[in-house]
Each structure stands twice: as C-alpha cells, then as structure tokens.
C-alpha positions, 0 to 999 in steps of 0.5 A: 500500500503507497500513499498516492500524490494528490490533494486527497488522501489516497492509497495505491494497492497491490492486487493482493491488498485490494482483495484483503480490503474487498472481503468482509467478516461475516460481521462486517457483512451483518453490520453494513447490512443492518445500516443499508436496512435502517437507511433504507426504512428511513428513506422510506419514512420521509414525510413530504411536507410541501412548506419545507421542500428543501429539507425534504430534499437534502434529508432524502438525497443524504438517505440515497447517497448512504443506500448508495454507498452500502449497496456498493461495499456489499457488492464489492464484499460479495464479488471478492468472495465469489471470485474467490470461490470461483479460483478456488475451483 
C-alpha cells in the first residue's frame, strides 16, 4: 500500500491488498447490512411536507447517497468472495 500524490488522501494497492480490503467478516457483512436496512426504512419514512421542500430534499438525497454507498461495499464484499470461490475451483 503507497500513499498516492494528490490533494486527497489516497492509497495505491497491490492486487493482493485490494482483495484483503474487498472481503468482509461475516460481521462486517451483518453490520453494513443492518445500516443499508435502517437507511433504507428511513428513506422510506420521509414525510413530504410541501412548506419545507428543501429539507425534504437534502434529508432524502443524504438517505440515497448512504443506500448508495452500502449497496456498493456489499457488492464489492460479495464479488471478492465469489471470485474467490470461483479460483478456488
């Protein structure tokens, strides 16, 4: 792992390192789960209220952008270990 020249903190992995960090524990794979499962029920729980669009907007798009990155860590979670079981063939 190397950190990366940038105006952000970013690392360059091997291709071993990518695959550690890509697989989840059993734990972290329940953990992420139950935070897409409560983001998602508060997305769904929204009131509209027409006298306070922006708000309803800002929490809606906050909701979707955390339902977005959870879906994207389970899914990357679960191609590692299938590409796993798949090698291991």
């Amino acid at each position: 792992m190397q950190l990366q020249e940038n105006p952000f903190t970013s690392y360059e992995f091997t291709v071993e390192e990518l695959a550690a960090a890509r697989k989840l524990s059993p734990l972290h794979k329940a953990y992420y789960q139950t935070l897409l499962s409560d983001a998602v029920a508060s997305r769904i729980a929204l009131q509209f209220t027409p006298n306070d669009i922006n708000s309803f907007l800002q929490q809606e798009a906050e909701l979707k952008g955390q339902i977005g990155i959870l879906n994207m860590l389970l899914s990357e979670g679960a191609h590692t270990v299938a590409k796993a079981a798949s090698s291991e063939v």
